[in-house]
N, C-alpha and C positions, 0 to 999 in steps of 0.2 A: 549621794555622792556617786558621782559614774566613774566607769573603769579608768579613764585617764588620772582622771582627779585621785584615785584610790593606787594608783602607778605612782604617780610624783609625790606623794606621801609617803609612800611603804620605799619605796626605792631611791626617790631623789633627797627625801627629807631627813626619815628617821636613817635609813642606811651610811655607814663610813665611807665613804668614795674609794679610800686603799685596799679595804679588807671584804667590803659585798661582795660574795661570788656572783650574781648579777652584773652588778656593776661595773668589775674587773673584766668582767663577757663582753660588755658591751662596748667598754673603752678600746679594747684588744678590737672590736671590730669597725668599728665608727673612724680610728684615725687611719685606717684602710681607704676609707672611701673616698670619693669625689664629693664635690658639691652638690651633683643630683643625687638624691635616697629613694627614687620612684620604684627599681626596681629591686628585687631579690633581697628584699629587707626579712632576715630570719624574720619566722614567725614570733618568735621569742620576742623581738622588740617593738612589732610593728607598731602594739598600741603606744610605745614609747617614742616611738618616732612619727609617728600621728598629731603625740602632744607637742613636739619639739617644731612640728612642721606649722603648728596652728599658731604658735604664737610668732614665728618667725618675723613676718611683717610686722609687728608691731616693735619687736626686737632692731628690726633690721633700720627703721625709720628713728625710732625714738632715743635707743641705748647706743644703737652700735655705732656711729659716727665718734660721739664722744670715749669709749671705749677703745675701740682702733688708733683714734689720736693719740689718749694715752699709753696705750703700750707699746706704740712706734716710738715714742718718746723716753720710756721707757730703754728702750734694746739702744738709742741712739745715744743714750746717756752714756753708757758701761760696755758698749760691745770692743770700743777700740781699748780700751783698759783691762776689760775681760781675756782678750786675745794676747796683752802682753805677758800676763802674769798668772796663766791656768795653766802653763808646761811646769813651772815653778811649785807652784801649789799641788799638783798629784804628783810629783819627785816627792814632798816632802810628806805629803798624808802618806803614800803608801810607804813613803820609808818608817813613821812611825806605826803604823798599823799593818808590818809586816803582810799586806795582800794588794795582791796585782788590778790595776785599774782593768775595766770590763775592756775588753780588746775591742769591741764595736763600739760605735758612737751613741749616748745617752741621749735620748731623747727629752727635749724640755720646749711644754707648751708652754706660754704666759697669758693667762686671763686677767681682766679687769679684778675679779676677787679668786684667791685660792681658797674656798670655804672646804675644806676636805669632811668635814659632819658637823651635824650641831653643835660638837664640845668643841670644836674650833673657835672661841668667840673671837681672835684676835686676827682673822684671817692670815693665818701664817702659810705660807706654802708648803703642801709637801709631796711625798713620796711614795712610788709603791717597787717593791723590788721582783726579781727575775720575770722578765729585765726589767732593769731600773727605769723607772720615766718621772719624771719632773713637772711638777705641775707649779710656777712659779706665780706670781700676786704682781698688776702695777699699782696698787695701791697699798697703803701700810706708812713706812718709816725710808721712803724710798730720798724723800729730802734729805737726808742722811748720806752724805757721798762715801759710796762705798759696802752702806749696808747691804747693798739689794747683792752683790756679788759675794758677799761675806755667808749669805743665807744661800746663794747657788750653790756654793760649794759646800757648803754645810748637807745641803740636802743630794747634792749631788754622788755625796759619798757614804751613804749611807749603806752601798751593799759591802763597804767593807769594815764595819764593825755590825754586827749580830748579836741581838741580846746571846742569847747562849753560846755559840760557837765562834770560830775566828780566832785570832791571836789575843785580841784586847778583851770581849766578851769568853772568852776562854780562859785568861788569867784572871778576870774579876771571880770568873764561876769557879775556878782550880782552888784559887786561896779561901773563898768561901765554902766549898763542901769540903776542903782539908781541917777548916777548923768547927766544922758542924754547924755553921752561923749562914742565916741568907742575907747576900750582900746589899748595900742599899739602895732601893729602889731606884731604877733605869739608871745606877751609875755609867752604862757601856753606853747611853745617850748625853749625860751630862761630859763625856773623855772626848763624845766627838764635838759637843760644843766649844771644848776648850780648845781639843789641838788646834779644830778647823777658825774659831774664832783669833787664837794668836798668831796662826799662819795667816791669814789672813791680813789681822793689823800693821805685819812685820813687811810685808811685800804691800801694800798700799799705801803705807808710810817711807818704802824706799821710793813709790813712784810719784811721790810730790803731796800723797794725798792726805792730810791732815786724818788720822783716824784713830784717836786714841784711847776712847772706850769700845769694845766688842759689843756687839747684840747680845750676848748671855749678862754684859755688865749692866748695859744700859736696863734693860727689862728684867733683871732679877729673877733671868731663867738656872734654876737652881740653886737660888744665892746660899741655902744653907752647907752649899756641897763648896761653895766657891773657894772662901780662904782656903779649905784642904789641896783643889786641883791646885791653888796659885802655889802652896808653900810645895808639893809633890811631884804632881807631874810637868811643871817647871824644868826641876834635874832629870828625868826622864827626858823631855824636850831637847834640852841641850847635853845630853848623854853622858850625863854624869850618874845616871842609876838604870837599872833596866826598871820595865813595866811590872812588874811582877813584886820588887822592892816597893818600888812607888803604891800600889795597889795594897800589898800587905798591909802600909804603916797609915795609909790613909785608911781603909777600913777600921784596924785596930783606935786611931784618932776618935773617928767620928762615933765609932760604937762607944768608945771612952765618953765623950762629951754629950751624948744623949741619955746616958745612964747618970749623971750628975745630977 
């Protein structure tokens, strides 16, 4: 196996594309550049961009036409829909997840596939934060009108809930080490599939758009947490409880009904 071949395996294969320190190097330098890579390429990556440079024609002939089609197709579907209803949508995530949108603009590529590591099998798009950048999918569940901007924002807001810290991932972690218990696994990921999911459905249903199952409904992204967020953070949602109420009674719930 030669050193490229032994590069795109250790770095492109087995590596997470969010979390490689590599990788995150590389990203941070690569949407710097231009089209030409001939010069001034760290030594760091040269062998990697040697491998990126050799297949390119073959890329560029075979994949990329159909590729390009599709995610111009893509952006032309949802940008004017996008643009109505994303002022709306961060008024309402950050009023429930008490933290201020990044004050610079978030950057978001879209590729043909968002493979972010091998445990990705579903190609889902995702994230890496400070700063946040987006790496969005035109393939998936995008014949779904409405999903593909349901999942932008979903992911797009990810720097403001924190497994550990923040407002939301601060009260999941405050009521669980008040009562000695660890809370359940990535609830402060399943709080933003809800909020962002039902903000969502609530403003694409006001703009004509039929949408009345969520991505977390349709896929059974944490369907064992789901009836709790629906009967909980519901009244949170429409502020009839704070998060912290809602948080308490759903932990207490769910620990209840696992122990049965």
């Amino acid at each position: 196996m030669d050193r490229n071949a032994k590069l795109l395996q250790k770095n492109l294969v087995q590596e997470d594309l969010r979390s490689s320190d590599y990788m995150s190097n590389f990203k941070e330098w690569i949407i710097t550049q231009d089209e030409s890579l001939d010069d001034n390429i760290p030594e760091t990556f040269q062998s990697h961009v040697a491998m990126l440079q050799s297949v390119h024609p073959v890329y560029q002939k075979y994949f990329w036409p159909e590729h390009q089609s599709v995610c111009q197709s893509v952006i032309a579907d949802n940008i004017s829909l996008l643009r109505k209803v994303e002022s709306d949508y961060v008024d309402q995530i950050t009023t429930l997840t008490r933290q201020f949108w990044e004050f610079t603009k978030i950057r978001v590529d879209l590729t043909y596939v968002a493979k972010a590591s091998k445990w990705n099998l579903r190609n889902r798009p995702y994230t890496s934060l400070f700063p946040t950048h987006v790496v969005m999918n035109a393939v998936g569940e995008n014949k779904v009108q409405g999903n593909w901007i349901e999942l932008l924002f979903h992911e797009s807001a990810h720097h403001l809930i924190l497994p550990g810290s923040y407002f939301v991932g601060g009260t999941i972690n405050d009521y669980a080490e008040s009562k000695n218990i660890k809370p359940p696994r990535q609830l402060w990921h399943a709080y933003l599939f809800y909020f962002t999911g039902q903000i969502a459905k609530n403003l694409l249903n006001a703009e004509g758009i039929d949408y009345p199952v969520t991505y977390m409904e349709r896929n059974r992204v944490f369907s064992k947490y789901f009836p709790l967020l629906e009967k909980h953070l519901t009244p949170y949602m429409n502020r009839e409880a704070t998060l912290a109420e809602a948080t308490s009674i759903f932990i207490r719930e769910y620990n209840n009904g696992q122990q049965k």
